[in-house]
C-alpha positions in Angstrom: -0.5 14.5 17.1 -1.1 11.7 14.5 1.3 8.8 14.2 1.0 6.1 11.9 2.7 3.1 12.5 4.2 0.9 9.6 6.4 -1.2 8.0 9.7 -0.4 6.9 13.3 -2.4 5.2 16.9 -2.0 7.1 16.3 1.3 6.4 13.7 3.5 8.4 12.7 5.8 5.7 12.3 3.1 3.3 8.0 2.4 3.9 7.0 -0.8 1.5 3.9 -1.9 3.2 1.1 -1.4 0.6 -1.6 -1.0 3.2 0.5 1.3 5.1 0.8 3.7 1.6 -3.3 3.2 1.1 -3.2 4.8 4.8 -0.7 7.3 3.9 -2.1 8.7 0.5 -5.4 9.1 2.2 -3.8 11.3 5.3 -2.2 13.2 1.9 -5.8 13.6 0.8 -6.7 15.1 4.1 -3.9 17.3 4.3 -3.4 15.8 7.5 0.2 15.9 8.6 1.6 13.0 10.7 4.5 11.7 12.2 5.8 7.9 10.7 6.4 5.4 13.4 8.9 2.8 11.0 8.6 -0.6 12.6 10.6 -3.5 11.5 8.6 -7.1 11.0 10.2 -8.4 14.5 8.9 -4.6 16.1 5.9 -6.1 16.6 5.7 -5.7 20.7 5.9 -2.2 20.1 2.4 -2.6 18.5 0.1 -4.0 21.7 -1.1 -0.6 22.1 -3.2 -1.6 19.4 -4.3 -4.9 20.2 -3.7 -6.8 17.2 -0.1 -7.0 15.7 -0.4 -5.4 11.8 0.5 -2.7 10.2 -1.1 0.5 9.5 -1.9 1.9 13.1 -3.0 5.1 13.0 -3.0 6.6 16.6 -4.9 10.2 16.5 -4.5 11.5 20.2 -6.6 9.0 22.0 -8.2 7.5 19.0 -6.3 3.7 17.6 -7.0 2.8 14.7 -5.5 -0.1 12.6 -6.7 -1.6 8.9 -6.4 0.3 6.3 -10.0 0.6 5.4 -11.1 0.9 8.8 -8.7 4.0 8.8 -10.7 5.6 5.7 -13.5 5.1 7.3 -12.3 7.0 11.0 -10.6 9.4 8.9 -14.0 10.9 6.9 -16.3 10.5 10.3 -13.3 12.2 12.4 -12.4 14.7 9.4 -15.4 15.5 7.3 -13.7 17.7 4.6 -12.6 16.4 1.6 -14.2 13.2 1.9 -12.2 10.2 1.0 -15.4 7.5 0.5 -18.2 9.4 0.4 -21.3 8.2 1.8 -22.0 4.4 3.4 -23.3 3.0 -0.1 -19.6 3.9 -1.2 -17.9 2.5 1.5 -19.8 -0.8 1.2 -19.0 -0.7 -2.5 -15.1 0.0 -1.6 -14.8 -3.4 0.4 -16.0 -5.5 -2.4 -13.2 -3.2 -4.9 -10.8 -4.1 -2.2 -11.7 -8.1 -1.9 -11.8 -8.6 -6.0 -8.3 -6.8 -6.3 -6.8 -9.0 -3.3 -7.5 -11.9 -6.3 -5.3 -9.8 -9.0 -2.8 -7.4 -8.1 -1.1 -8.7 -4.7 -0.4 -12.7 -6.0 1.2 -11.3 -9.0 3.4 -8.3 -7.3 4.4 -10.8 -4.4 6.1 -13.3 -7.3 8.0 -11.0 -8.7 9.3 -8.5 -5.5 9.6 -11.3 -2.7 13.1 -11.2 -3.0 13.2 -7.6 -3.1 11.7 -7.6 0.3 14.1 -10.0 1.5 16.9 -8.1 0.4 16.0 -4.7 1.9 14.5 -5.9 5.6 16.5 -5.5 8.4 18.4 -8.9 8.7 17.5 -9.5 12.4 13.9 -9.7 10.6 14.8 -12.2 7.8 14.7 -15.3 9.6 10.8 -14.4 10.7 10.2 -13.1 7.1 11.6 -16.5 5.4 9.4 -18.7 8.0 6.1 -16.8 8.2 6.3 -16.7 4.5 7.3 -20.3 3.5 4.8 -21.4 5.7 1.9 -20.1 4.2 3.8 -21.0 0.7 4.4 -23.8 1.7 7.8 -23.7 -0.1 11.2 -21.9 -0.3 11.4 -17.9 -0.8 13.0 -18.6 -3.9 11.3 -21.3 -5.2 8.2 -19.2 -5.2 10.1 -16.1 -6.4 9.4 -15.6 -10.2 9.4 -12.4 -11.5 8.4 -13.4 -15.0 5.6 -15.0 -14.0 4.7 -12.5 -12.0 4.8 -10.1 -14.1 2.5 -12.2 -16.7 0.0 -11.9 -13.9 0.5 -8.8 -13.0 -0.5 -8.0 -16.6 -3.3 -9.9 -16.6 -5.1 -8.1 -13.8 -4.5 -4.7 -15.6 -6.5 -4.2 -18.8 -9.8 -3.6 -16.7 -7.8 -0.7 -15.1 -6.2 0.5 -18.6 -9.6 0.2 -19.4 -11.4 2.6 -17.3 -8.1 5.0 -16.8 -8.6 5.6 -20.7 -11.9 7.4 -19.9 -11.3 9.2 -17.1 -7.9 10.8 -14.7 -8.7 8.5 -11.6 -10.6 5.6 -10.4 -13.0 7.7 -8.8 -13.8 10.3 -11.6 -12.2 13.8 -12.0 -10.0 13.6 -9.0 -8.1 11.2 -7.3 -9.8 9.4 -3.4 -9.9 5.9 -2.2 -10.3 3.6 -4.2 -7.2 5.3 -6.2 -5.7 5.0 -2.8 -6.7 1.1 -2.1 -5.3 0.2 -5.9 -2.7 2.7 -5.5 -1.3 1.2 -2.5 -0.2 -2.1 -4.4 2.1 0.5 -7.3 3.6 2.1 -4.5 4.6 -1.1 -2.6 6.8 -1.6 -5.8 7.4 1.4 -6.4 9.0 1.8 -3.2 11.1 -1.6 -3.7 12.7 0.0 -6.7 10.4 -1.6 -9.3 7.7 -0.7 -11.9 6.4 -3.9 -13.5 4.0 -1.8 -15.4 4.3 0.2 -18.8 5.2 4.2 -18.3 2.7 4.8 -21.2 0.5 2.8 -19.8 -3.3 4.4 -18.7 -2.3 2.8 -15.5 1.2 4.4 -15.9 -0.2 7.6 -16.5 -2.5 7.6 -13.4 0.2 6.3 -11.1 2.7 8.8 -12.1 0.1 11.5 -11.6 -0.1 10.5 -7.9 3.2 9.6 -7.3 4.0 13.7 -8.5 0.7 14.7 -6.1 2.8 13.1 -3.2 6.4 14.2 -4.1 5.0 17.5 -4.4 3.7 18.1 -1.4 5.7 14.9 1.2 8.9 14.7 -1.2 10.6 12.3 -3.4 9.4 8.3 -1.9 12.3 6.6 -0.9 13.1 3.9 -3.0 14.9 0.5 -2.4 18.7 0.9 -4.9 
């Protein structure tokens, strides 16, 4: 049986963690089923199994995994079919994808849905949330929060995707893998929280829409923060 572990609001079918939706669009991929283990930010003893405290954990019998990438990488060497990176040159080539968008997509997003995430968590995990957070801000929630300004850099960091999603369906050619899955993560993180700071008729809005409608199809509709 395969469980993934990860991060969910008051509500346990509500998922927001973007790394935990990389891991889940790649099991979808797979066509591996799994059962969703919903932890809440002060679950985190629940966790030592793993021996590091962050979500996604994937746990495949006796096999523990956690990082998304890392879980890419165990799920193409554990399940060869329908390979999600293909071979080591695009694996090495997915890590530097994944280290330029941590510049571009996540600062922007985290701006304008910080409140969002505040509003939707469990409230025996807000006081954690508001201190981890402001100290690494290194000011208050909503002092940082500022969804038009996130949104201005959201936008900034998506004409190289309208770009390329112009030419072709996915990031990775003719059909969707990961690094639609590592980008995608981010859209469904909002998604999720009951936003789309992105235009419908977008290239971008186009590809993530196609995804989102793979997944419905096959998992059902995402629940999504009111």
């Amino acid at each position: 049986m395969r469980e993934l572990y990860e991060l969910c609001g008051a509500e346990p079918e509500l998922v927001f963690s973007p790394y935990c939706w990389r891991v889940r669009l790649a099991l979808l991929h797979k066509g591996l089923s799994f059962v969703s283990r919903p932890l809440r930010f002060t679950d985190k003893a629940q966790l030592a199994f793993s021996g590091q405290p962050l979500v996604p954990v994937l746990r495949d019998g006796e096999a523990v995994v956690s990082d998304s990438l890392a879980i890419f990488r165990y799920l193409d060497q554990r399940y060869p079919a329908k390979p999600l990176l293909g071979d080591a040159l695009s694996s090495a080539r997915l890590g530097l994808i994944d280290q330029l968008i941590q510049h571009s997509l996540p600062a922007g997003l985290f701006k304008a849905l910080v409140l969002r995430i505040h509003a939707v968590i469990d409230p025996a995990d807000h006081a954690y949330f508001r201190q981890s957070r402001e100290q690494k801000l290194g000011l208050p929630l909503e002092e940082f929060a500022d969804p038009v300004a996130g949104q201005a850099s959201l936008q900034q960091a998506l004409p190289p995707l309208n770009r390329l999603l112009a030419t072709q369906a996915y990031l990775d050619g003719s059909a969707p893998a990961a690094a639609d899955y590592l980008v995608a993560g981010f859209f469904f993180w909002a998604w999720s929280l009951g936003e789309q700071p992105w235009d419908s008729d977008s290239p971008v809005g186009a590809w993530f829409q196609r995804l989102l409608g793979q997944y419905e199809a096959q998992l059902g509709p995402v629940k999504r923060a009111a």
